[in-house]
C-alpha positions as CSV (number, residue, x, y, z in Angstrom):
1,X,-29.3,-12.6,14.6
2,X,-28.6,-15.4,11.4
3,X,-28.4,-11.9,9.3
4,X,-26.1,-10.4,11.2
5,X,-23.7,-13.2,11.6
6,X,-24.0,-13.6,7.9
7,X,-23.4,-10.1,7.3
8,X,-20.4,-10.2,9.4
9,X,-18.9,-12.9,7.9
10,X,-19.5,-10.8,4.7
11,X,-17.1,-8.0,5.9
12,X,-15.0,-10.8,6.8
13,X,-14.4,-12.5,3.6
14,X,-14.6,-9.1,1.9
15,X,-11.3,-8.1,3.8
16,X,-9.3,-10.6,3.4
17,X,-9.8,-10.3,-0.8
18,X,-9.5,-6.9,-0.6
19,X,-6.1,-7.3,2.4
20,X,-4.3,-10.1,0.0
21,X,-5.4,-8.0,-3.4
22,X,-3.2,-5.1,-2.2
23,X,-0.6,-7.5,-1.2
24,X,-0.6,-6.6,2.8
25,X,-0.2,-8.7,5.5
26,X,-2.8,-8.8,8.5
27,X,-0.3,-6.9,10.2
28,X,0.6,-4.6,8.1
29,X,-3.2,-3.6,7.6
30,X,-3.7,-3.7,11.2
31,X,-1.0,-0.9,11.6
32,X,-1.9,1.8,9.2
33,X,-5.5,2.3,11.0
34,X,-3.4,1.9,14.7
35,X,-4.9,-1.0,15.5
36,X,-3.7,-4.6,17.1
37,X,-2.5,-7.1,14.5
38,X,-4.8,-9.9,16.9
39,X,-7.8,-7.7,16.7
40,X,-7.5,-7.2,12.9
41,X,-7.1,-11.0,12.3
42,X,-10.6,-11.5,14.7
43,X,-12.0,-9.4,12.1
44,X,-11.2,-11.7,9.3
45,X,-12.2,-14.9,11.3
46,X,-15.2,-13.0,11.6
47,X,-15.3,-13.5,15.2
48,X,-15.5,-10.0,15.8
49,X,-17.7,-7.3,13.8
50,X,-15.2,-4.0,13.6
51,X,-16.5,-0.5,15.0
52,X,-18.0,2.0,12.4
53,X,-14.7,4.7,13.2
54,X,-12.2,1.4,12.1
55,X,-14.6,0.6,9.4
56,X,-14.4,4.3,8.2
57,X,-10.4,4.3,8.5
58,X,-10.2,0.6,7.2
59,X,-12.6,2.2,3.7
60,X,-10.1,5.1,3.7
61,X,-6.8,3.0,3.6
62,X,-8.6,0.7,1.2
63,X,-9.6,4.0,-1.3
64,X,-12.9,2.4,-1.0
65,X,-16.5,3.5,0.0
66,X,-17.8,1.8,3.2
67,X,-21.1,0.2,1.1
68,X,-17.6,-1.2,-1.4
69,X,-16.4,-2.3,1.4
70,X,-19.4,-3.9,2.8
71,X,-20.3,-5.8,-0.2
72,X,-23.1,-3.3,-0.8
73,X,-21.6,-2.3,-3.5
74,X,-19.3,-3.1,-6.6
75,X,-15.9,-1.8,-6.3
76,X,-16.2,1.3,-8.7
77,X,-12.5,1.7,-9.7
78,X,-9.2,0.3,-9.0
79,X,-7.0,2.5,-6.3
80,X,-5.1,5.7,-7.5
81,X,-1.8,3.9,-5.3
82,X,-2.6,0.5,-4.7
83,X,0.2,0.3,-1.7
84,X,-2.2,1.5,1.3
85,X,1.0,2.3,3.0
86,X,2.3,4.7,0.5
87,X,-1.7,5.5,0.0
88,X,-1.2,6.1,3.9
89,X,1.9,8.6,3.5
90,X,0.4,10.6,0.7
91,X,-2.5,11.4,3.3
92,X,0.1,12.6,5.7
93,X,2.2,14.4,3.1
94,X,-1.1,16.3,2.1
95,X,-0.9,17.9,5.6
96,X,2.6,19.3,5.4
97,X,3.5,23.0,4.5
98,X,4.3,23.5,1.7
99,X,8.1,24.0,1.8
100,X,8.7,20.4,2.8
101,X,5.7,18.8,0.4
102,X,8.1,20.3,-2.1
103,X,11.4,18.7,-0.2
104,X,9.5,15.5,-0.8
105,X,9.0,16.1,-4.2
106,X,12.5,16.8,-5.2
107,X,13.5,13.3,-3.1
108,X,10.5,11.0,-5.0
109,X,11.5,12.8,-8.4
110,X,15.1,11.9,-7.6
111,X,14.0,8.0,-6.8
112,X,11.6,7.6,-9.4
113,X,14.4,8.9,-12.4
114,X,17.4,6.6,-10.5
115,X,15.1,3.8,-11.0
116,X,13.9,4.3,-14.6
117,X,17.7,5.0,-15.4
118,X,18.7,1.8,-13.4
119,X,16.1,-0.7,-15.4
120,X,16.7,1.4,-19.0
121,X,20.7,0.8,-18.3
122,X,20.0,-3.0,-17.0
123,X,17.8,-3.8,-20.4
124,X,20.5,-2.3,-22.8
125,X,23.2,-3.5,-21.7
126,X,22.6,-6.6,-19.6
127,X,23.9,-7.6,-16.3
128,X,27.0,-5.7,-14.7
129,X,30.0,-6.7,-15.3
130,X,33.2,-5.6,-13.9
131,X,36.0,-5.4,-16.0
132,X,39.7,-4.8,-15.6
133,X,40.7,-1.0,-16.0
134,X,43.5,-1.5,-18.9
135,X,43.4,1.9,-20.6
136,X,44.1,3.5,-17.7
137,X,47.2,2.2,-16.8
138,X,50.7,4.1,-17.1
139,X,53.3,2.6,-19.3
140,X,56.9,2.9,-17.7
């Protein structure tokens, strides 16, 4: 039984790099599976091996392979979104019709352009500043 303590405490350690890596709390990780925060943070302590099925959903968050996520093997390549929750979404998204994947689109498209508007404007011109409205006002 040494092996498989040590093997568990593998997983354990192998969790928490790859949890604090993606910047999620215990909590947050514990969620997107559907599983309690207290067991998830068992798992880490390595006081409590996890079931192949939250093993296999754990991998999938993670964009990982259950032997990369058993140590068995070197992480092959860095996630495609390295937020598991949006990583989580795009999942669900993938199962919409089509009519509202598009919807989406339209809506991220919309963010995404604000954003690169909102840093290009902040870089040019510096920090906001609001100024009195003088050529605007009526002489009488």
């Amino acid at each position: 039984m040494v092996g498989e303590s040590g093997h568990a405490q593998g997983i354990a350690e192998r969790l928490k790099q790859l949890r604090e890596e993606r910047g999620l709390t215990q909590t947050r990780l514990a969620e997107l599976p559907g599983m309690a925060a207290r067991s998830y943070n068992r798992w880490e302590r390595g006081g409590h091996t996890p079931s192949l099925e939250m093993l296999i959903k754990t991998a999938d968050i993670l964009q990982m392979s259950l032997d990369e996520l058993g140590g068995r093997q070197a992480i092959s390549s860095v996630p495609a979104i390295r937020n598991a929750e949006l990583q989580q979404l795009v999942h669900e998204v993938d199962e919409l019709p089509d009519r509202e994947q598009q919807a989406l689109i339209v809506v991220i498209d919309g963010l995404v352009k604000s954003a690169q508007v909102a840093r290009t404007i902040g870089r040019s011109v510096g920090p906001k500043r609001i100024s009195p409205r003088v050529g605007n006002q009526q002489n009488t």
